[in-house]
C-alpha positions in Angstrom: -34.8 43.5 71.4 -35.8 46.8 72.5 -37.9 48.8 69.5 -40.4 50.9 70.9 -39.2 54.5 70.3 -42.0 56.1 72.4 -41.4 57.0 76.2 -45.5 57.0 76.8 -46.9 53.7 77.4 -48.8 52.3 74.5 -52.3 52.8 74.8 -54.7 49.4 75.5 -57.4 51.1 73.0 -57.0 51.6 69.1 -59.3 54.1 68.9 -58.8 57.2 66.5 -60.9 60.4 67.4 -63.1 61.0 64.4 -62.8 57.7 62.0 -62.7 54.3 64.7 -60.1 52.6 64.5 -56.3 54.2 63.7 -54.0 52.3 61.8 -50.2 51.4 63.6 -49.2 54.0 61.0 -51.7 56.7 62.0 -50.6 55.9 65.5 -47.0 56.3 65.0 -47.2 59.1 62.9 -49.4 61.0 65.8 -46.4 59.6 68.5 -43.4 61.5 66.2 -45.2 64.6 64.9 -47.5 65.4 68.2 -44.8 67.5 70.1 -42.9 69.2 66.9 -46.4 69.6 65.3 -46.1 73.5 65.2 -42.5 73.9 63.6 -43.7 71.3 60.8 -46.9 73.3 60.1 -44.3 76.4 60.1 -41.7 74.7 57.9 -45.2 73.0 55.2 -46.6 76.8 55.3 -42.8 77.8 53.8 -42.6 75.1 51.8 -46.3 76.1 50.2 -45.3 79.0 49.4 -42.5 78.6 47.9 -44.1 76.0 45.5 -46.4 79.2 44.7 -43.7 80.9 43.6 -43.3 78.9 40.5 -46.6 80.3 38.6 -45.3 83.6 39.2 -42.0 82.4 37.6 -43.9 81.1 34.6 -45.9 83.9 34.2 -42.8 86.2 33.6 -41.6 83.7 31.2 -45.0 83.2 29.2 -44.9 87.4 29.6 -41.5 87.7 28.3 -41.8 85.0 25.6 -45.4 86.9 24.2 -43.4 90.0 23.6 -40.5 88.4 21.7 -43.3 87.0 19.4 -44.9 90.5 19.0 -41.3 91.9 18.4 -41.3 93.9 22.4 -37.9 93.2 23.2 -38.5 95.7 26.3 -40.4 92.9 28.1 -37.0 90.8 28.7 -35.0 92.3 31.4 -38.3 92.6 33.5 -39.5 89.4 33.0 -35.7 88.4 34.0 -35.4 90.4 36.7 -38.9 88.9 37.9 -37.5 85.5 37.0 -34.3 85.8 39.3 -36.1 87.3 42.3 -38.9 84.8 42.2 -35.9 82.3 42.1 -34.1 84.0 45.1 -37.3 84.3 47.1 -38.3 80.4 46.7 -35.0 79.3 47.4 -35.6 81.5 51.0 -38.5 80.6 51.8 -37.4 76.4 51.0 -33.8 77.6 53.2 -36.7 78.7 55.6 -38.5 75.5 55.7 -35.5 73.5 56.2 -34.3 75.4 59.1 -37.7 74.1 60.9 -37.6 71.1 59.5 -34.6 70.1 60.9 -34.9 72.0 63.8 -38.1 69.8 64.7 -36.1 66.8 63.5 -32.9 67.2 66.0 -35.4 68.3 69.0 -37.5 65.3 68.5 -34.6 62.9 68.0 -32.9 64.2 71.2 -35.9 63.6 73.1 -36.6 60.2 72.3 -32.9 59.9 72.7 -33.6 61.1 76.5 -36.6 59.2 77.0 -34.9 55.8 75.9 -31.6 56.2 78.0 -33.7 57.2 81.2 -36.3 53.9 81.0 -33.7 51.7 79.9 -31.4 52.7 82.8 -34.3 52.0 85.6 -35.3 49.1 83.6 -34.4 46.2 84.0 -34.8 44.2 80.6 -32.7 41.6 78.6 -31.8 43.8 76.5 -28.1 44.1 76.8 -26.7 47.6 75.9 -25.2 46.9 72.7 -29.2 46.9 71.4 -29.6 49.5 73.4 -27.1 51.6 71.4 -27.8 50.4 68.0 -31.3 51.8 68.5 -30.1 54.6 70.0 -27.4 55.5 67.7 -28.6 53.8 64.3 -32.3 53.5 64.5 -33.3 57.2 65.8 -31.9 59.0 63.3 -34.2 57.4 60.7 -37.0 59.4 62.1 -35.0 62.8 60.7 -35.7 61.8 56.8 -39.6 61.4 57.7 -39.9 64.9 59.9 -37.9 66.8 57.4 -38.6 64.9 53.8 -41.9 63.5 54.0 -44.3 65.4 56.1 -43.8 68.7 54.2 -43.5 66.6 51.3 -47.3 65.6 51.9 -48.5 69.3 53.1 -47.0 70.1 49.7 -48.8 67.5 47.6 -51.9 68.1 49.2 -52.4 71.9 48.4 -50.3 72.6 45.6 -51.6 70.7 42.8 -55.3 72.1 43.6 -53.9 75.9 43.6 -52.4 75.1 40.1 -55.1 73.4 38.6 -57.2 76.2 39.8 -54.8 78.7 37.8 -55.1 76.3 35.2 -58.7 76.5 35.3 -58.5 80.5 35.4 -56.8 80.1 32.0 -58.3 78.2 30.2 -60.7 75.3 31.0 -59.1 73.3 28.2 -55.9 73.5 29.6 -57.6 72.6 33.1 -58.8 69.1 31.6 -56.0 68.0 30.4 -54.2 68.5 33.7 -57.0 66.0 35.7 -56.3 63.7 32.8 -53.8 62.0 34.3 
């Protein structure tokens, strides 16, 4: 059965450039992101942002909320209206993202898709072309969930949490602890 999805030749050495050794993972990771690299570091910069957007969001609310308590109904509509915007601009800049995203994901997918259907037809394997297919037609498309879920996904989780627990710091270091708690 055919199931390498690269058209390079695999590489005789494991070697990673800065820790040893790379893992298969690391190594197939590298293989599906290396030539659509710049549109997911496009689409993870969107997709940071937009996750930004939320402690602008809350701040409108906390804002509008402090002025009901003090009896400022005058704080409402503008806190709204920051609200909504905030709401329309995250769900751009997330539309934004997921343009790329799947952008990256349909130009890497058709390439593989190339690359696969030109060696197979000057190979000559026993692999009959009903696996050929099913890899072509069933197993490439499983590569579009990683490129547009899970690599911004991971952009996301890595910068995010740190910009808000640094707000959170800002605050109040009280508030800051109890968010590393976990």
């Amino acid at each position: 059965m055919v199931c390498n999805l690269a058209s390079e030749p695999q590489a005789t050495s494991n070697r990673a450039p800065g820790n040893g050794y790379a893992t298969v993972s690391q190594r197939a990771s590298a293989r599906i992101v290396g030539p659509v690299a710049r549109p997911l570091r496009i689409a993870g910069t969107f997709a940071v942002f937009a996750g930004l957007v939320w402690p602008i969001q809350g701040a409108a609310l906390a804002w509008a909320i402090s002025g009901w308590v003090s009896g400022d109904m005058g704080r409402t509509g503008p806190a709204a209206l920051i609200f909504v915007l905030g709401g329309v601009l995250r769900a751009g800049l997330n539309r934004r993202a997921g343009k790329w995203l799947f952008d990256a994901a349909d130009q890497r997918i058709t390439r593989e898709r190339a690359a696969l259907i030109g060696r197979e037809a000057r190979a000559r394997t026993d692999a009959g072309s009903a696996e050929i297919a099913v890899l072509i037609v069933q197993k490439l498309p499983l590569l579009q969930p990683w490129i547009t879920r899970y690599h911004v996904a991971m952009v996301r989780v890595a910068i995010l949490p740190a910009v808000l627990l640094i707000l959170a710091f800002w605050f109040s270091w009280v508030i800051g602890l109890i968010g590393t708690d976990r």
